[in-house]
N, C-alpha and C positions, 0 to 999 in steps of 0.2 A: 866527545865533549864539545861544547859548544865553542869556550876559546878555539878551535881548529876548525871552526868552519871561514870559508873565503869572507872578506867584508864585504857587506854591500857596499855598493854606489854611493856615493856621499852626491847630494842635487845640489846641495850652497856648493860644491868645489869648482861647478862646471864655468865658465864663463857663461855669463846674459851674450848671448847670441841673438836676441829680439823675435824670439819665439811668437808666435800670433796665434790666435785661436783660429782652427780653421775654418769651421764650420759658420761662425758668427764673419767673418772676412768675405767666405764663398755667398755669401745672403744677403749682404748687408752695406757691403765698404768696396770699395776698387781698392787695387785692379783684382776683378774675379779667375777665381783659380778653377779653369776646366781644362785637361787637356789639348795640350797645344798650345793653350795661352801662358802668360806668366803666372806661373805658381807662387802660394804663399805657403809658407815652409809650416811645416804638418808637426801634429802633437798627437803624441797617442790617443788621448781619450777622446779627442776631437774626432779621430776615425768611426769608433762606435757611434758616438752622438751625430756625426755626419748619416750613419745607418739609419740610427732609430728618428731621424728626423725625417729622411727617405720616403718613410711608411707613417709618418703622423697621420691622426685621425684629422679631421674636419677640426672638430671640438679645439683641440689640443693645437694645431696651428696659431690660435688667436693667443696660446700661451707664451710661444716661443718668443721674446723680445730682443731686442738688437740691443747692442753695448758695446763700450769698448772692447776693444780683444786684451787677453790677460796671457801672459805666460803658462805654461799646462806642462806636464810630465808627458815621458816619451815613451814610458811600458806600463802594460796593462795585464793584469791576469783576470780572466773570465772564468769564474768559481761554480762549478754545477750542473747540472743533465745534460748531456752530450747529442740529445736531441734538438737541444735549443742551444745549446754553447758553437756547434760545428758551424751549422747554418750561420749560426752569428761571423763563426774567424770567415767562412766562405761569401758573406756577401762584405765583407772590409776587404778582403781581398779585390773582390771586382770593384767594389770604390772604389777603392786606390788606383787600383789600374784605367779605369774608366774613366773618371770623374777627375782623378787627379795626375792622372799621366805620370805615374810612380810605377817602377819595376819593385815586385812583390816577390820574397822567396817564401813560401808555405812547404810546411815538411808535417808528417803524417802518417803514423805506422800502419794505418789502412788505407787502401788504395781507394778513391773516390769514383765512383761510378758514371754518378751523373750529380747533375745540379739540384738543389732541394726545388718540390713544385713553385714557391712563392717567386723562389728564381727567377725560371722560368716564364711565370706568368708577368710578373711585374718590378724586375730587376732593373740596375743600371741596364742602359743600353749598350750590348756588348758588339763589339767588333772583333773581327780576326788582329787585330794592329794590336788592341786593348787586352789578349786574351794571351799575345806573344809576350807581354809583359810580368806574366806569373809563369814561376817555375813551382811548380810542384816535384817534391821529393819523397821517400819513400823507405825511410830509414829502417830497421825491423830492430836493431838494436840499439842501446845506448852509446855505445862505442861506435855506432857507426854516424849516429846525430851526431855527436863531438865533432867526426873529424868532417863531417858536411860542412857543419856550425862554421870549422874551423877554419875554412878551405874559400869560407865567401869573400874573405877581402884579397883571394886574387885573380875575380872575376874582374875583365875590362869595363862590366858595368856592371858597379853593385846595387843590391836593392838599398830601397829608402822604407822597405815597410819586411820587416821579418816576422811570420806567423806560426806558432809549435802547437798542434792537438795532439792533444791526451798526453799530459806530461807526465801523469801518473804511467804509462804503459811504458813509458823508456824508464821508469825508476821503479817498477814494479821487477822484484827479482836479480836487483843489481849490483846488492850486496855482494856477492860470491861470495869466496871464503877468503879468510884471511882470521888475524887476530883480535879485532874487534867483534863488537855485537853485530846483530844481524841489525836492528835500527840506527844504530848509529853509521853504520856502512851504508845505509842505505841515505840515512840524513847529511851525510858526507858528498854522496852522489847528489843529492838534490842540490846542495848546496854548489859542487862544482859544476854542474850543470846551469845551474840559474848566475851565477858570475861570467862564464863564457858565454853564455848570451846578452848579459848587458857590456860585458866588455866588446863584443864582438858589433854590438848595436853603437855604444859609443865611439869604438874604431873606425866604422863605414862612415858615422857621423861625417868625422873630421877630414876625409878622404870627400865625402860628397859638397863639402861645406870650402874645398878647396877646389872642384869644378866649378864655382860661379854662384852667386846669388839665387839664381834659380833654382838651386838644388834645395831637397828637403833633407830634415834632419832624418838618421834611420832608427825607426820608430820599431818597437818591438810587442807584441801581443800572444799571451799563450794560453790555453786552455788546462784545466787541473777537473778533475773528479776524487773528491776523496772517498775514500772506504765506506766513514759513515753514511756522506750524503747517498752514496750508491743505494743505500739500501732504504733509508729513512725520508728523502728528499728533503729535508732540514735544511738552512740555509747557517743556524746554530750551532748544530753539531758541525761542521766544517771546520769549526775551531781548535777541535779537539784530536787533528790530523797531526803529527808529529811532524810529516814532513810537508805537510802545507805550510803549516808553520814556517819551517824553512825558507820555502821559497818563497812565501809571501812577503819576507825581506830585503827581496830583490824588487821587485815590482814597486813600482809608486801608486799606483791606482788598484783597486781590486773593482771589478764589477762582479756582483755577486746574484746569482738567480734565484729565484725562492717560487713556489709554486706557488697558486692563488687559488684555493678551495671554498672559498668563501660562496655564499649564495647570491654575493654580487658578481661574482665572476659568469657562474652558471649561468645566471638572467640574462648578460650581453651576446648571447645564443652563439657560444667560441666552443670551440673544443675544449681549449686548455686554457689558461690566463697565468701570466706571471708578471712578477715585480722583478726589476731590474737596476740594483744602488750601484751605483758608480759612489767610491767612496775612497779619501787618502789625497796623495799629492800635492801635501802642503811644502813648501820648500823651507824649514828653520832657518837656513842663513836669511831669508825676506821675510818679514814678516805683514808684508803690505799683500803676497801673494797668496791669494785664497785659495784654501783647498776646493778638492773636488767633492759634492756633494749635490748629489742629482738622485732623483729616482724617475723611474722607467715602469708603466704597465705595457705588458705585450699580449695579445689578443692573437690567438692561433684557430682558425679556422676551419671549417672540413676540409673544403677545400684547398688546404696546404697555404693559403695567404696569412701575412701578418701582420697586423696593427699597432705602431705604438702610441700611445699618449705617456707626454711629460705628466708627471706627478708633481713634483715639487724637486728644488723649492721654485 
């Protein structure tokens, strides 16, 4: 039943900590945030958009405008193909750590081989210093995420940026048995899984935000594949996920993929092309702070490189 799942996060409850956008800060305003120097305290969505700005086209640079920086929310879920959703948690991850000199915990029920090609080819520039910064983990169960989850705030240095693929694969099967239904056991698990990551995200917060000014808030980002998109590549039917549903009431942001089949895609001689909405993280207690509402083309190539242009607004 739904009264018995965890509450979300409430964002008016949090204290105004003086949040910045990051990405319009690190381009735009002093003091610039690269590691080593003084950091300005990170926002979720700003991670991705710090990405997809990375790999802007030509065109699409002359889009991007400077502004003030705005207050932003701190979690993100990334909705869709697992081919384009990974690469995405995996190069926020080397941002982070690169770019912004933030220790990263990435957890992942398949083990990571190697780097996707675009990586490789035209990624932050990594270092051994930059790369000691990301823990990756390897959880194979749900019960074994929890007690990872659970275990990070009594690390001497915790992360400032927490990343979960395939959230579907720790909740796929997780019901057991007991006396409920098998969905609702299952949207029970979503549900306690998706609260211990924002609580555990909000926890590191106040722990990082009490070493010093320089610290970033700890930002949280995960990945989901629903059932239907699996088979349909729908960006609509995603809706109709019981326990998307769920967890999508933890997140404040959803970036959502949607494939581009169009015979404009085709023409810009890509492999693949998608849309990419950042959409959500209004905060009700403000109403002066603007949600998030971006959209993203991404341009995938033979060659394993990737292109994004801002869309709007």
């Amino acid at each position: 039943r739904e009264d018995f799942l965890p509450t979300p996060p409430q964002t008016g409850a949090e204290p105004d900590n003086g949040l910045a956008v990051f990405t319009r800060t690190a381009f735009t305003r002093t003091p610039k945030c690269y590691a080593g120097i003084r950091r300005c305290p990170l926002v979720m969505a700003d991670v991705l958009t710090l990405v997809f700005r990375t790999f802007l086209s030509k065109t699409s640079q002359r889009k991007v405008g400077a502004g003030l920086p705005a207050p932003g929310p701190r979690s993100c879920l990334v909705v869709g193909q697992h081919r384009i959703s990974r690469p995405l948690l995996l190069l926020a991850a080397l941002t982070a750590a690169s770019e912004m000199g933030i220790r990263v915990s990435f957890f992942t029920p398949t083990q990571i081989q190697s780097l996707p090609v675009f990586l490789q080819k035209s990624g932050p520039s990594l270092s051994p210093e930059s790369l000691k910064r990301i823990t990756f983990s390897y959880p194979r169960t749900l019960e074994e995420l929890l007690q990872q989850v659970a275990g990070l705030h009594e690390s001497p240095t915790p992360p400032a940026l927490i990343i979960v693929d395939r959230l579907e694969d720790f909740l796929s099967g997780s019901a057991g048995s007991g006396h409920v239904g098998l969905h609702s056991a299952e949207r029970l698990s979503a549900a306690h899984l998706s609260a211990l990551l924002c609580d555990t995200s909000a926890f590191l917060t106040h722990v990082l935000q009490q070493k010093g000014s320089s610290s970033s808030p700890c930002c949280l980002i995960a990945s989901f594949l629903s059932k239907e998109d699996s088979q349909l590549d729908s960006r609509d039917s995603s809706t109709s996920d019981p326990i998307l549903d769920v967890v999508d009431r933890y997140f404040q942001v959803r970036c959502t993929l949607d494939q581009d089949r169009s015979y404009e895609a085709a023409a810009a001689s890509a492999q693949e092309a998608w849309h990419l909405y950042l959409s959500g993280g209004r905060d009700p207690a403000c109403d002066d702070r603007p949600s998030v509402g971006q959209e993203w083309k991404l341009l995938v190539y033979a060659d394993g490189l990737m292109e994004f242009t801002l869309v709007g607004p």
